[in-house]
Backbone as CSV, one residue per row, in Angstrom:
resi,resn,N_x,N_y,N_z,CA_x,CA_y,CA_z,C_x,C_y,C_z
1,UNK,26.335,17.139,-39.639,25.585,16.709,-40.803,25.296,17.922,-41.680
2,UNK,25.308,17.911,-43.162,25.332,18.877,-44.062,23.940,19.080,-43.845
3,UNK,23.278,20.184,-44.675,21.742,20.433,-44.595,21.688,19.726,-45.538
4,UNK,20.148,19.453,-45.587,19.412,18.791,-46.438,19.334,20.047,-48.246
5,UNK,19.730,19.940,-49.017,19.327,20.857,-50.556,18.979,19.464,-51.530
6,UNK,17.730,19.997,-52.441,17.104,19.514,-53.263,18.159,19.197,-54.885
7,UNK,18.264,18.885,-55.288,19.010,19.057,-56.964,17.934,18.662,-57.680
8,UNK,18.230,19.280,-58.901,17.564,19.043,-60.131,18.186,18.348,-61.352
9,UNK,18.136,17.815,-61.943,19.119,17.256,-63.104,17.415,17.085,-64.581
10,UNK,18.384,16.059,-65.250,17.176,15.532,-66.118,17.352,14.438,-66.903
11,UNK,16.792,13.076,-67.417,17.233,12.073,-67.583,17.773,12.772,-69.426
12,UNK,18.688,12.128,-69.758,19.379,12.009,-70.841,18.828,10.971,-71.706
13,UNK,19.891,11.091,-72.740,19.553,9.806,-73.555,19.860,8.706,-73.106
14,UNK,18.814,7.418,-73.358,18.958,5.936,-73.319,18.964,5.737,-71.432
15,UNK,18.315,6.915,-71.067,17.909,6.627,-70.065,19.017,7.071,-68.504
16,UNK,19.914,7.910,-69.291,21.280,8.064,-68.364,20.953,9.599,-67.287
17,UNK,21.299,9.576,-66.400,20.868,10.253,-65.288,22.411,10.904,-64.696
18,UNK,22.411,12.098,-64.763,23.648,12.920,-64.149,23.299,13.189,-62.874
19,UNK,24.149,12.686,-61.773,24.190,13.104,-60.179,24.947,13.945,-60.109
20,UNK,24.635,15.149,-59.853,25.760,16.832,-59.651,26.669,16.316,-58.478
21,UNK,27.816,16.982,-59.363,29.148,16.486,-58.518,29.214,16.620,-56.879
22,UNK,28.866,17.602,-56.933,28.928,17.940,-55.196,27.817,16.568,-54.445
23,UNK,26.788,16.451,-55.008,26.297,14.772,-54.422,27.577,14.108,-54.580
24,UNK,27.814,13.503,-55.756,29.020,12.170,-55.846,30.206,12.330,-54.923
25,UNK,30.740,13.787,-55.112,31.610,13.781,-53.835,31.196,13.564,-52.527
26,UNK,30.151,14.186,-51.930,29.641,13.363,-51.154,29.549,12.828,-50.580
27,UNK,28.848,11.466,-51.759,28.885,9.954,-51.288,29.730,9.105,-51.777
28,UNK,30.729,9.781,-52.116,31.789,8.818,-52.677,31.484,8.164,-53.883
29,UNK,30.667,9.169,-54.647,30.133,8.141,-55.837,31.446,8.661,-57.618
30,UNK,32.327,7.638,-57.301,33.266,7.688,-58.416,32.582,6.432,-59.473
31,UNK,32.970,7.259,-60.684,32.212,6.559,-62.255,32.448,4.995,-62.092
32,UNK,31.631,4.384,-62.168,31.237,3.014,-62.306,30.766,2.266,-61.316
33,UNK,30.400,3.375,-60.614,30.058,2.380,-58.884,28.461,2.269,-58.758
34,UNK,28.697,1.257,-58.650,26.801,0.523,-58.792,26.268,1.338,-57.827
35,UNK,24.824,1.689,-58.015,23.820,2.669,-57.057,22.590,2.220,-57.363
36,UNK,21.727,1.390,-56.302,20.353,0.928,-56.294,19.439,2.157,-56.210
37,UNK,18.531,1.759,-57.294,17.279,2.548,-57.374,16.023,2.351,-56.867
38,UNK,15.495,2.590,-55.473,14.193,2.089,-54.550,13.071,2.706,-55.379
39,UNK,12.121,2.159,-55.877,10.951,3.591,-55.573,10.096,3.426,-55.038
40,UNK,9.545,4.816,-53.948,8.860,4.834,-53.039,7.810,5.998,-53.253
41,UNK,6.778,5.215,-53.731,5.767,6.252,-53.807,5.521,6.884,-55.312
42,UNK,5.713,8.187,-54.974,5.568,9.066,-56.199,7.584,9.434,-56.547
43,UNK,8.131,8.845,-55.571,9.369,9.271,-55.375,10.324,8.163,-56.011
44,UNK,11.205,8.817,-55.776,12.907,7.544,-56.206,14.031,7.327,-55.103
45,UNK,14.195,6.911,-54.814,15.639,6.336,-53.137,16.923,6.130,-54.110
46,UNK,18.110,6.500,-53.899,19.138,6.707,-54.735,20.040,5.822,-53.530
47,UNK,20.723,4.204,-53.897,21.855,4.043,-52.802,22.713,3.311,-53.178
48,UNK,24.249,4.320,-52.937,25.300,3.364,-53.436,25.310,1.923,-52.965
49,UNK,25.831,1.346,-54.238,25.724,0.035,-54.019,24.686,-0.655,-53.901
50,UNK,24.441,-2.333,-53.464,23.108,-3.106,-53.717,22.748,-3.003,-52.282
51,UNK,21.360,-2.848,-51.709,20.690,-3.265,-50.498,21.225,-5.317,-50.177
52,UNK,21.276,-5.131,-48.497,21.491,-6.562,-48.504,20.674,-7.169,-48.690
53,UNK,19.681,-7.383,-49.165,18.378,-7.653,-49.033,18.385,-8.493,-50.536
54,UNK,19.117,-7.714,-51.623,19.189,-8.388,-52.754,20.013,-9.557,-52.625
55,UNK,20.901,-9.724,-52.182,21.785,-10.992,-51.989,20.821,-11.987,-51.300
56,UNK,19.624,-11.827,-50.450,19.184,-12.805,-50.249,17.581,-13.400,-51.078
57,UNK,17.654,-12.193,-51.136,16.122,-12.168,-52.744,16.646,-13.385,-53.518
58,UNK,17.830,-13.337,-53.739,18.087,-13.919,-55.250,18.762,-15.657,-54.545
59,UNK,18.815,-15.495,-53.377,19.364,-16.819,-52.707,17.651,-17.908,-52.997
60,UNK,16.603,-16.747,-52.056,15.094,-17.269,-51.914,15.161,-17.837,-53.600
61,UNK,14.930,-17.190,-54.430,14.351,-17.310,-55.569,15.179,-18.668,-55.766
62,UNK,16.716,-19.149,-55.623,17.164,-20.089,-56.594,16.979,-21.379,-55.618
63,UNK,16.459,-20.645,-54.216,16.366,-22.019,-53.351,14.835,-22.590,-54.039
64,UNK,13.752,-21.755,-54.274,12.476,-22.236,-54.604,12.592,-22.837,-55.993
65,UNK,13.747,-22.381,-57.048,13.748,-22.940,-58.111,14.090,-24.627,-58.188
66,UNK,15.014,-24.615,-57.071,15.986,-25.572,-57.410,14.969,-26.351,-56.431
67,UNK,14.188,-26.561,-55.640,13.138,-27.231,-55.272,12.109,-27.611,-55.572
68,UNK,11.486,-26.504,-56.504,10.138,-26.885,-57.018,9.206,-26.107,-56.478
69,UNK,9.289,-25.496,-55.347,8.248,-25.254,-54.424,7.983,-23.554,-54.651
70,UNK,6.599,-23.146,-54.243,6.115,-22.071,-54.668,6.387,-21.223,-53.464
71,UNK,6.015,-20.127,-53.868,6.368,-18.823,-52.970,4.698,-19.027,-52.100
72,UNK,3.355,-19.242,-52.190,2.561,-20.343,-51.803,3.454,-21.185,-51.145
73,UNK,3.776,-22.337,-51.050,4.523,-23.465,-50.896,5.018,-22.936,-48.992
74,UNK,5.503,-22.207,-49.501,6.741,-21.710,-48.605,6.221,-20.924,-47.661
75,UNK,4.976,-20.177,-47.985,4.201,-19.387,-46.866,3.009,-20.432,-46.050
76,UNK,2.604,-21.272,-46.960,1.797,-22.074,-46.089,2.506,-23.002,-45.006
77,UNK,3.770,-23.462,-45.400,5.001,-24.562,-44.464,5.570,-23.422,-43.423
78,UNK,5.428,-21.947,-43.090,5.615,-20.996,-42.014,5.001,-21.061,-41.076
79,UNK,3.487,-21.432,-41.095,2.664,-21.775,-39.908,3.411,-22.860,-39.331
80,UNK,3.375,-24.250,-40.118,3.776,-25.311,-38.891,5.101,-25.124,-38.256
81,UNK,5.881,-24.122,-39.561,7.132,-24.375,-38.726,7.563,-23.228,-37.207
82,UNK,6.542,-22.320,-37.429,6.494,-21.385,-36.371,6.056,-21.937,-35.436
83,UNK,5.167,-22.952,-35.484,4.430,-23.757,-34.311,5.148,-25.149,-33.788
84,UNK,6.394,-25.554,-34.918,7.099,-26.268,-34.272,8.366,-25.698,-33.190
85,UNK,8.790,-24.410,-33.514,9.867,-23.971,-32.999,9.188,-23.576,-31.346
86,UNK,7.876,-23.009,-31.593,7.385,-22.510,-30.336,6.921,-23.535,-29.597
87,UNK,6.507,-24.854,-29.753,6.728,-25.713,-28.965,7.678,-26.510,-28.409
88,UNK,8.656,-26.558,-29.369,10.268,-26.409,-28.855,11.011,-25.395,-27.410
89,UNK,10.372,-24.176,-28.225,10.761,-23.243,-27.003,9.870,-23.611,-25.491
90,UNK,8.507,-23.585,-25.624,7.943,-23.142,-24.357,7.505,-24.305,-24.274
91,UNK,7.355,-25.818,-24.611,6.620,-26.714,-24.959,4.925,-27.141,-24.596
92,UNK,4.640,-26.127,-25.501,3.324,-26.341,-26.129,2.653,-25.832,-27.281
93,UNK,1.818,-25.728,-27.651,1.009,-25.340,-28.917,0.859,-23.976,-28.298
94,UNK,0.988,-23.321,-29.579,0.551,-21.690,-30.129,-0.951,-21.634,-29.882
95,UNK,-1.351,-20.845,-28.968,-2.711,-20.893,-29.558,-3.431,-20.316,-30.462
């Protein structure tokens, strides 16, 4: 594993951000390749490509659209259904 070194850059115009080559080589980051931006904290998370996490964000969101039902909705129907599966499993009530 390479050591850990800091870079510096600085945002550009319209908001455009230069990753010093020796990063992109790297990580394999050739011009046009999507890179998710986390932020954590006071900080920023830099990662090629989308987290899987977005593919299912956006599944949740069009399942609640296309239902009606609230993000509410959906956390209150977790209790029974946790308490149906676990009486399934062990058969009895959660206490």
């Amino acid at each position: 594993m390479q050591a850990l070194r800091s870079f510096t850059t600085a945002i550009q115009e319209k908001g455009k951000l230069t990753i010093p080559r020796q990063l992109r080589v790297l990580r394999d980051l050739d011009k046009g390749r999507a890179v998710s931006l986390i932020p954590v904290g006071d900080a920023m998370i830099v990662i090629p490509g989308r987290p899987a996490l977005d593919g299912g964000r956006r599944r949740m969101r069009r399942i609640l659209r296309e239902s009606g039902l609230t993000v509410a909705d959906m956390i209150a129907g977790t209790g029974r259904e946790r308490e149906g599966v676990f009486k399934e499993l062990y058969g009895r009530k959660n206490r």
